[in-house]
N, C-alpha and C positions, 0 to 999 in steps of 0.2 A: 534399910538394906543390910548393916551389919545384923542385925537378927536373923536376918534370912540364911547369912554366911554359917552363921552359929549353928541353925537347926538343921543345917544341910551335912555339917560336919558332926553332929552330935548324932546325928541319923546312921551315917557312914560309919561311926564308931560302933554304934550298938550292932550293925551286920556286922562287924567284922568280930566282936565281943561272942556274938551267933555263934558261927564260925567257926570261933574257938571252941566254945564247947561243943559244937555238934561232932568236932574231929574227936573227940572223947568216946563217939561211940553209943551217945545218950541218941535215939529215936526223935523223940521229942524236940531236942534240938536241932537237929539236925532239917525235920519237918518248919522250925520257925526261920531257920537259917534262907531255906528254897524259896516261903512264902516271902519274906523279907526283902530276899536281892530280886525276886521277880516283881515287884513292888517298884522296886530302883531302876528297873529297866524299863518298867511302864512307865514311870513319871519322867526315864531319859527322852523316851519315844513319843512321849506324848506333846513335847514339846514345840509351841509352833516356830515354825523358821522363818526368820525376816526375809523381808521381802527386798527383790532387790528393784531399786526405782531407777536409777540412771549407772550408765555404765560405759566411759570413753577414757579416751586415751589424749592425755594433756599434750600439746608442743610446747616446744621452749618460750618463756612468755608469757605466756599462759595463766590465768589463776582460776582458780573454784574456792567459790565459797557457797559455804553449808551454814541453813540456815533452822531452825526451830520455828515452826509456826502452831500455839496451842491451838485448840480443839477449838471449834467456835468461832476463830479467826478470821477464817478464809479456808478454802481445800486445798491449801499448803502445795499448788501443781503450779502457781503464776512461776514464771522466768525474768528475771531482771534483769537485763541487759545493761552491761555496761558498768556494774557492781564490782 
């Protein structure tokens, strides 16, 4: 996971690094700088969005608990009553 933090910020750096020099006025940069950040907004967009599985509203009392069921398990839908 830290790797992932790493090339996500080293990514962010070289657009903005772009950037810099594209405000110089160089073409060329300016053309890597568009293709780059258009780049960063396909991969923001392309992201998929979690799903939402249950959604209420506790009373006083009350408890939820969240559970982890790996793959293979079971289809992680049973309800345990009384947990």
């Amino acid at each position: 996971m830290a790797a992932k933090v790493w090339f996500v910020r080293l990514r962010a750096r070289a657009v903005e690094a772009l950037w810099r020099r594209a405000r110089t006025g160089n073409g060329v940069w300016l053309a890597a700088a568009i293709v780059a950040s258009g780049l960063r907004l396909l991969a923001r967009w392309s992201k998929r969005e979690r799903e939402l599985v249950y959604r209420g509203e506790l009373a006083p009392g009350e408890q939820l608990m969240i559970r982890h069921v790996p793959p293979g398990q079971g289809d992680g839908h049973a309800v345990t009553e009384g947990a």
